[in-house]
C-alpha positions as CSV (number, residue, x, y, z in Angstrom):
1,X,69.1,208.8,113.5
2,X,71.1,205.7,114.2
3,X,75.1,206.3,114.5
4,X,75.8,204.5,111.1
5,X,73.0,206.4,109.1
6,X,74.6,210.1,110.6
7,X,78.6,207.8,110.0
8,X,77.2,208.1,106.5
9,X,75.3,211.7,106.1
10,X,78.4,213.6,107.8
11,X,80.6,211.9,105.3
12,X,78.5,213.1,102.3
13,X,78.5,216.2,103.9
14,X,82.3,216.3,103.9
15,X,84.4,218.4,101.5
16,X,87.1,217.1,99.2
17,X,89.7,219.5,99.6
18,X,91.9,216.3,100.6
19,X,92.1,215.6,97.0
20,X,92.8,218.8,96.1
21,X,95.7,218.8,98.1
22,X,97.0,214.8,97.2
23,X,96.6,216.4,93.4
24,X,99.1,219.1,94.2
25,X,101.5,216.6,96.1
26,X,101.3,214.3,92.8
27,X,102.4,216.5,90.2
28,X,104.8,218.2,92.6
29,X,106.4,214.1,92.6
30,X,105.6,214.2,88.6
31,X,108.8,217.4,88.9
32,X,110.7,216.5,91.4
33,X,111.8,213.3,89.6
34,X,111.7,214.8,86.4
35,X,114.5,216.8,87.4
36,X,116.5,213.6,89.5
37,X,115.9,211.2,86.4
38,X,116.7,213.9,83.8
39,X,119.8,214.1,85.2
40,X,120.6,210.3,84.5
41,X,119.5,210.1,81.5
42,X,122.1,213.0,80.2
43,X,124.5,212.0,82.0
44,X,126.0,209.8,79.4
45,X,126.3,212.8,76.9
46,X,127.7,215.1,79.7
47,X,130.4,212.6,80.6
48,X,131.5,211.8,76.6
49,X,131.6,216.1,76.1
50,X,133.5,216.3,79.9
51,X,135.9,213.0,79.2
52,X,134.4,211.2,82.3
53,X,134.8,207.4,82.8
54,X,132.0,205.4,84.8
55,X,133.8,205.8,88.4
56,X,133.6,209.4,87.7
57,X,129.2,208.9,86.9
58,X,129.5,206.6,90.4
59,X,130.8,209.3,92.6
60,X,128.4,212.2,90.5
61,X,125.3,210.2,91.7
62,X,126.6,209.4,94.9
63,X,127.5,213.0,96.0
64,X,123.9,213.6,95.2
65,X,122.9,210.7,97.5
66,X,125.3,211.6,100.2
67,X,123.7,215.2,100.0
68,X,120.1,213.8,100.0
69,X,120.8,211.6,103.2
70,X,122.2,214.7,105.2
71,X,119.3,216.9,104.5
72,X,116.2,214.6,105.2
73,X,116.0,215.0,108.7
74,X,116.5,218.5,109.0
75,X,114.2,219.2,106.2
76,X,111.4,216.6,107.7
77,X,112.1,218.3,111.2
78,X,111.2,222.1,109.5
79,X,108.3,220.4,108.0
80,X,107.2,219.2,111.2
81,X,107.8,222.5,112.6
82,X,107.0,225.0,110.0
83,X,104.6,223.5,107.4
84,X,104.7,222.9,103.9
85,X,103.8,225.9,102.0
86,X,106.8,227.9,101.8
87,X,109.4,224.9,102.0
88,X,108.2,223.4,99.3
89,X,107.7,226.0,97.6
90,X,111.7,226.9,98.0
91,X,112.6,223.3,97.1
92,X,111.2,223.0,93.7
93,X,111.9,226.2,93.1
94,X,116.0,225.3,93.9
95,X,115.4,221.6,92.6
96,X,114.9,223.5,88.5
97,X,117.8,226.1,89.2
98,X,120.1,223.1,89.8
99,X,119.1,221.4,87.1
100,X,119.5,224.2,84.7
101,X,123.0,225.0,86.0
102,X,124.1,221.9,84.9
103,X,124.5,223.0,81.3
104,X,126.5,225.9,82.2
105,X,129.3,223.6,83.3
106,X,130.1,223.4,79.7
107,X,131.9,226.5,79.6
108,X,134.5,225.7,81.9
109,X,137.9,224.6,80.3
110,X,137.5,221.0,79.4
111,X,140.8,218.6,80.2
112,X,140.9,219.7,83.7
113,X,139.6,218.9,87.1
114,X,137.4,221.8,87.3
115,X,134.2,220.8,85.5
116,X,134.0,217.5,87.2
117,X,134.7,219.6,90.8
118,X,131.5,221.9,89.5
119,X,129.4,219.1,88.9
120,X,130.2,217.6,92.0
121,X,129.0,220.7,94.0
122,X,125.7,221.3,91.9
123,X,124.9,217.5,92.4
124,X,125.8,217.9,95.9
125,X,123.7,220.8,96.2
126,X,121.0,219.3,93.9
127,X,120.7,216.6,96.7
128,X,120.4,218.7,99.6
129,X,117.6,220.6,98.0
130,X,115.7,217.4,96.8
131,X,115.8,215.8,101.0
132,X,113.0,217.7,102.1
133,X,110.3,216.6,98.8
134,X,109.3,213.2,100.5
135,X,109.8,214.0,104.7
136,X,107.7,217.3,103.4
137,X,104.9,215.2,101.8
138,X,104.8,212.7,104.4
139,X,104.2,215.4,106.8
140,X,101.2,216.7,104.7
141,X,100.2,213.4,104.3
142,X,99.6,212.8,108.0
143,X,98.0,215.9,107.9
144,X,95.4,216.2,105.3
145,X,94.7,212.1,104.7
146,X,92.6,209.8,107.1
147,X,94.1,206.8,108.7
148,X,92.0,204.2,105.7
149,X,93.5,206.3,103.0
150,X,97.4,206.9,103.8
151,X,98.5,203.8,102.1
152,X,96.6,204.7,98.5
153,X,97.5,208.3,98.7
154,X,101.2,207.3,99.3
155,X,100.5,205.0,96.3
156,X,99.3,208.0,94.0
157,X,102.3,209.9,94.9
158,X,104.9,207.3,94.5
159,X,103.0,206.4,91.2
160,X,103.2,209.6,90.0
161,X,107.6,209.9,90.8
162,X,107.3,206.8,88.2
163,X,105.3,209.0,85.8
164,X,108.1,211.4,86.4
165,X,110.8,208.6,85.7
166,X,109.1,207.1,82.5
167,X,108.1,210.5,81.0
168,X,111.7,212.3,81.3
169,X,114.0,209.5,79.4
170,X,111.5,209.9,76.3
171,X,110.9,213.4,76.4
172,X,114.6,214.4,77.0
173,X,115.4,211.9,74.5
174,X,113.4,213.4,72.1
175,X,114.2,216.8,72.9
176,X,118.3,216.5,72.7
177,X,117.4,215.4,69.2
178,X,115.3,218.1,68.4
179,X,117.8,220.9,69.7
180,X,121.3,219.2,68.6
181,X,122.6,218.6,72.5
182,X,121.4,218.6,75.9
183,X,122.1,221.7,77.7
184,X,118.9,223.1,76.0
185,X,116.5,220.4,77.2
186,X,117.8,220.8,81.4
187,X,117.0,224.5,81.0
188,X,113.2,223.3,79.6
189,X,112.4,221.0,82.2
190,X,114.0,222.8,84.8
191,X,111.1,225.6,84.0
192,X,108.6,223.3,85.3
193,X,109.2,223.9,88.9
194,X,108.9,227.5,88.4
195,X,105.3,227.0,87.0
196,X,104.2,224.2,89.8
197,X,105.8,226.6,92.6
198,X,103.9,229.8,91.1
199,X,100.5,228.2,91.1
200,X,101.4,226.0,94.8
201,X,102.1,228.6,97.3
202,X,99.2,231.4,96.6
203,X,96.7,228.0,97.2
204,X,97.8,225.7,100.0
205,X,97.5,225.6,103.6
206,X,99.4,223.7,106.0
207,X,96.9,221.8,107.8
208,X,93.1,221.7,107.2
209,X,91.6,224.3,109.6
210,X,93.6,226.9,108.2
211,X,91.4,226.2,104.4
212,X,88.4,228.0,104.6
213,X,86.9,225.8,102.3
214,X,87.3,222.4,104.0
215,X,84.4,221.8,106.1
216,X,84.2,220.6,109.3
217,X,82.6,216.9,108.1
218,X,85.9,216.6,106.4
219,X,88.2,218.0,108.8
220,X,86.5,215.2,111.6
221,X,86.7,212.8,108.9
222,X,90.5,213.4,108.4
223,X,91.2,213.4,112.1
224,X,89.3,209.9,113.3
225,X,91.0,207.5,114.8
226,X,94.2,208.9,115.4
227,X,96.2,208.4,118.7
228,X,96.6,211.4,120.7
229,X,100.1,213.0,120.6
230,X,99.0,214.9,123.5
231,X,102.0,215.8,125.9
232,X,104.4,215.7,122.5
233,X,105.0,219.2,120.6
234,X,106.0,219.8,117.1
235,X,108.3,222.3,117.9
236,X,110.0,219.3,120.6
237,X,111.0,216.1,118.6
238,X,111.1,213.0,121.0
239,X,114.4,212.0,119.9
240,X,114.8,209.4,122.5
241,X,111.7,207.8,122.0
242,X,112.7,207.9,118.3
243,X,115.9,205.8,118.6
244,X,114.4,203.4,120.9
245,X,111.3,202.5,118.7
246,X,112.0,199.2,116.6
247,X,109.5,200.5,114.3
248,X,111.9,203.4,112.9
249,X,114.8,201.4,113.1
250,X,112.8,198.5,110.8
251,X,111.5,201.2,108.8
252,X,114.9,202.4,108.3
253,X,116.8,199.5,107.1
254,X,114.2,198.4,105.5
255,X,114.4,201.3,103.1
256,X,118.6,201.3,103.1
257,X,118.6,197.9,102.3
258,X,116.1,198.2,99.2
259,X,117.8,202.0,98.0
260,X,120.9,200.8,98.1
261,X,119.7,198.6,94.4
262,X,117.0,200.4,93.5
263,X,118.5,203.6,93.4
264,X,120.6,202.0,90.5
265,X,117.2,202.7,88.1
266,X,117.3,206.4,89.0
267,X,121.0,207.0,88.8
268,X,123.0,204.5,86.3
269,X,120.7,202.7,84.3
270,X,120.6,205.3,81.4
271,X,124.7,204.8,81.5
272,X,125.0,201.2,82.0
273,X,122.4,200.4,79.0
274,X,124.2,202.9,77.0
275,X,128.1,201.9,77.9
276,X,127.7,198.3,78.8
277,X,125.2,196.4,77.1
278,X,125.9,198.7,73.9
279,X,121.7,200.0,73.4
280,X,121.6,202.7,70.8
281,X,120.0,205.9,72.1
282,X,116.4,204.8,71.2
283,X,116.3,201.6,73.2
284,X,117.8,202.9,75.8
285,X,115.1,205.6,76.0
286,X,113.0,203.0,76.8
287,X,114.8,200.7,78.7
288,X,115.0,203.5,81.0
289,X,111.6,204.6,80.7
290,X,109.2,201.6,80.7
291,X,110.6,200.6,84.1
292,X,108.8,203.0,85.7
293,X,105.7,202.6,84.3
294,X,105.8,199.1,85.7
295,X,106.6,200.9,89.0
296,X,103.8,203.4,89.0
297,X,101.5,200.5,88.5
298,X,103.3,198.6,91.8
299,X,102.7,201.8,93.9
300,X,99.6,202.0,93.2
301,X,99.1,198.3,93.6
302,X,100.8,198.6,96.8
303,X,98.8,201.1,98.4
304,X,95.6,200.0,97.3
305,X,96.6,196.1,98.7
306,X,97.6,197.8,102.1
307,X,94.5,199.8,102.7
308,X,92.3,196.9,101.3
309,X,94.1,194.5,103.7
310,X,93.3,196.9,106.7
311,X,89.5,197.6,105.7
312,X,88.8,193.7,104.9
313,X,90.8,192.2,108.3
314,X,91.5,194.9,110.6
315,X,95.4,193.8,110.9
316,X,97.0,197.6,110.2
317,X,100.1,195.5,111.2
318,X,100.3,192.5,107.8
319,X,98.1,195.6,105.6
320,X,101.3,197.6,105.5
321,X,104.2,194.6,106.0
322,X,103.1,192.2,103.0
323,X,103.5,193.8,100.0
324,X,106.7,195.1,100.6
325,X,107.7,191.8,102.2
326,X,106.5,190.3,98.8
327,X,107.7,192.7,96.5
328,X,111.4,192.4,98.4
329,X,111.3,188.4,98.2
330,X,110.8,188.5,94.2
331,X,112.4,191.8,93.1
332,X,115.5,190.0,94.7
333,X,115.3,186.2,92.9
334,X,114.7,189.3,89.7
335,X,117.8,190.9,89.8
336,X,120.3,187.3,90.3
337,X,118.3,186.7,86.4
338,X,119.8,190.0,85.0
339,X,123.1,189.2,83.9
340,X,121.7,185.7,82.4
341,X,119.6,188.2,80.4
342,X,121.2,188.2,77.1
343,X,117.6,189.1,75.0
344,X,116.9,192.6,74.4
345,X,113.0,191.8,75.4
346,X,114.0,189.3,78.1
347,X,116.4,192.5,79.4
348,X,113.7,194.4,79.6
349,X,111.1,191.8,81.2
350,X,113.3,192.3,83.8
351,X,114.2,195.6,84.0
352,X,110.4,196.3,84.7
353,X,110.1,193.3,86.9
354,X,112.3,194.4,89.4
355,X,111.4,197.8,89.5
356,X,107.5,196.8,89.8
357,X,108.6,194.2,92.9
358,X,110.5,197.1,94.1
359,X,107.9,199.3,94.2
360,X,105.1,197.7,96.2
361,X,107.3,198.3,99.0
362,X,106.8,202.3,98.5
363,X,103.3,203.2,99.1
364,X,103.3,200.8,102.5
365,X,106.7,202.4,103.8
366,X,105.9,206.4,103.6
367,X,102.3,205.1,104.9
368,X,103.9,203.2,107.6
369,X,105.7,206.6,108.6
370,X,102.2,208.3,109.0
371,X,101.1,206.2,111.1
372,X,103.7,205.4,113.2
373,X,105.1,209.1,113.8
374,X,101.8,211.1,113.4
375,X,102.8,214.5,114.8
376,X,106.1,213.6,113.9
377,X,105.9,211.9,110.3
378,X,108.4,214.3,108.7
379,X,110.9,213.4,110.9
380,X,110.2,209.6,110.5
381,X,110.2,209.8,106.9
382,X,113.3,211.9,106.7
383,X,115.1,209.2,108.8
384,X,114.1,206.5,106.7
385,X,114.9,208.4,103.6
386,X,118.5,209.8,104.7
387,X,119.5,206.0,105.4
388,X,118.2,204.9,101.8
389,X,120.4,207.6,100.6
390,X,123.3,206.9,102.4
391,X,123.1,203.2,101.4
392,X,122.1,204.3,97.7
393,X,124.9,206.6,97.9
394,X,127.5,203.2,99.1
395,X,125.7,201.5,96.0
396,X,126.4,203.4,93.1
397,X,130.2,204.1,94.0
398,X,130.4,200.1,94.2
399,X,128.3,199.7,90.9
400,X,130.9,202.5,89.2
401,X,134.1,200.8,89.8
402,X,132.4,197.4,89.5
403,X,131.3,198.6,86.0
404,X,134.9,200.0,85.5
405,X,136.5,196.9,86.5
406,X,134.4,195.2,84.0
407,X,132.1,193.0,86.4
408,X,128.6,194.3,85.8
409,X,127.2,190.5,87.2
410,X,128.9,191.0,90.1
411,X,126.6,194.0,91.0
412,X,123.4,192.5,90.7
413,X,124.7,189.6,93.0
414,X,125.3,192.3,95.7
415,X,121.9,193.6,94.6
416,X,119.7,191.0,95.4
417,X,121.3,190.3,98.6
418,X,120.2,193.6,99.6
419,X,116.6,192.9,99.0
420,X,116.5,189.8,101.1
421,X,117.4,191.6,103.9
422,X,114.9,194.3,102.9
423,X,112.0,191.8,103.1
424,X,113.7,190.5,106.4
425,X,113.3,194.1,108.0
426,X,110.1,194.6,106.9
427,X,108.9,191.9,109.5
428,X,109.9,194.0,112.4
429,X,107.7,196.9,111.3
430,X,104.4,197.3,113.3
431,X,102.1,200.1,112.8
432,X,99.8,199.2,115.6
433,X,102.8,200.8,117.7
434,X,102.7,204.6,117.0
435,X,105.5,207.1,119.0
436,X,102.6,208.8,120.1
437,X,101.4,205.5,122.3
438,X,104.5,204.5,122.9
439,X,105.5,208.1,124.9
440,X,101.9,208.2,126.4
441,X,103.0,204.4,127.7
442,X,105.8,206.1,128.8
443,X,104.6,209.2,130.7
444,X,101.7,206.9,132.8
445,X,104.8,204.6,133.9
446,X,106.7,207.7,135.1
């Protein structure tokens, strides 16, 4: 039997548990930004019934930012460490509580500080529980997917957070008019976590050869071509070679540059639809909904483009840079249209424009992470993550009191500045340069 012909029999030979596992990653996405996104979309009715102004919505999402961006790396370290199964597990678990709790704030004494000063600490803690959802995934990405399929399965999962994002402003909608407030419809779709974490952790493995039904076809399909990370330990994260790789540092403002406006879909949009451009309830439902519809056709799109791009021209390198460099270029000539955008349709053209340019960038960035930290890809993807939280964290207290002050245009100026230096960053990212090569360079110098 020639090579190719046994290539070809060991692959049909190969189990699919992989799939199994990038199903369970999906809907896990599908709740975790339920729960961010429900959030928004109530937090105009939370701030009439508490008397809060826009400022006050600012600094609510960006507590939750600033929260998010001091977990990710120790949550994508413990992944790299520890696993999945029981962190995850904890984190969606926490991620519903948090989201129920909100309701309760309601019975504080209204006219004071202290309701604002609760909200602050749930959406603080909210944040810290959410960090670990994408550094934890990326970690079981590099894992459980082979080198061709990172890029798509990032895709499926980033598509499936815009699932998530479309779904919630319609259901939530729907569901505050059915029960006559909102306090009702948290406690509902925080429930979801519970069931997703109940079925999760009495199924999943951390890696492959601890799944009795993965067999070895797939396990050697999973593991091909992959640098060795021999010399490096999971329990020892190479910090130096961390902060001296250009890779991570592109990767990193990369993703800082693009969160700091994007994050405006997953935090204010619901608000500034409602309280600046006037939308009645319904419309604004959808405005904040169809946006990410639009998006979880981009990640998709953007996977699929970057592994085709690999698989058709062997250049791993432009496969994960151009979509996102693409995506950057026009999401940012999108957003200096929006305040010219005086339509209700053209508005929303827009709206999902962005948000689908935007979105290319995802499935190529967390797959970028894969394949440049390997052993280490939790860690990678927390850094990344905790930047674009920090920076989506500055963004949102500058669109608050921008919106306060009464300059909404001003905003999406500063907005598509940031994504021209996004699409600048993403040339210096170069996935033919893993850690694990890099340290191995390193150690044969010594």
């Amino acid at each position: 039997m020639n090579p190719e012909t046994e290539s070809a029999s060991a692959r049909e030979r190969a189990s699919r548990v992989r799939y199994q596992v990038l199903a369970a990653a999906c809907t896990m996405a599908i709740i975790v930004y339920i729960h961010r996104v429900g959030f928004a979309r109530a937090l105009p009715k939370v701030s009439n019934d508490l008397g809060l102004g826009d400022h006050h919505a600012g600094w609510l999402t960006a507590i939750f930012m600033v929260a998010y961006g001091i977990f990710e790396i120790p949550w994508g370290a413990m992944g790299d460490r520890f696993g999945a199964r029981h962190l995850l597990t904890v984190l969606v678990v926490g991620s519903g509580l948090l989201t129920g709790c909100v309701a309760l704030v309601t019975v504080l004494p209204t006219g004071t500080a202290l309701p604002f000063a609760v909200l602050l600490l749930l959406r603080f803690l909210f944040g810290a529980i959410q960090a670990g959802a994408f550094p934890i995934l990326s970690r079981i990405m590099a894992d459980w997917m082979p080198l061709r399929e990172r890029g798509s399965a990032q895709g499926f999962i980033w598509m499936s957070t815009r699932l998530g994002g479309m779904v919630i402003p319609l259901l939530l909608g729907w569901l505050m008019v059915r029960t006559g407030n909102w306090q009702t419809p948290l406690w509902i779709v925080a429930s979801f976590g519970f069931i997703w974490a109940a079925a999760f952790w009495p199924w999943f493995r951390n890696r492959p050869e601890e799944k009795t039904t993965v067999t070895a076809a797939e396990r050697d399909l999973i593991s091909a071509g992959r640098v060795s990370s021999a010399g490096h330990s999971h329990h020892n994260i190479p910090w130096g070679l961390i902060l001296r790789s250009r890779n991570v540092w592109a990767l990193c403002l990369m993703y800082g540059c693009m969160a700091f406006a994007a994050n405006f879909y997953v935090t204010l949009l619901p608000t500034y639809l409602e309280k600046h451009r006037q939308l009645p309830d319904q419309q604004t439902d959808w405005l904040s909904s169809l946006p990410f519809a639009c998006g979880a056709v981009a990640c998709l799109a953007g996977g699929a483009l970057s592994d085709w791009i690999i698989r058709k021209t062997g250049n791993r390198k432009w496969g994960r840079r151009l979509s996102g460099t693409l995506g950057m270029s026009l999401g940012g000539v999108g957003w200096l249209c929006l305040p010219m955008a005086k339509d209700f349709w053209m508005l929303a053209f827009l709206l999902c424009f962005i948000f689908f340019c935007n979105d290319l960038s995802m499935a190529p960035a967390w797959a970028s992470c894969a394949d440049v930290g390997e052993g280490y890809a939790g860690t990678i993807g927390g850094s990344m993550n905790m930047i674009g939280s920090f920076a989506g964290a500055l963004g949102n207290i500058l669109a608050g009191y921008l919106f306060q002050a009464k300059h909404p245009e001003m905003v999406f100026i500063i907005y598509a500045c940031s994504f021209g230096l996004a699409a600048l960053c993403w040339q210096g990212v170069d996935v033919t340069k893993p850690l694990a090569a890099d340290g191995n360079r390193e150690a044969s110098q010594a």
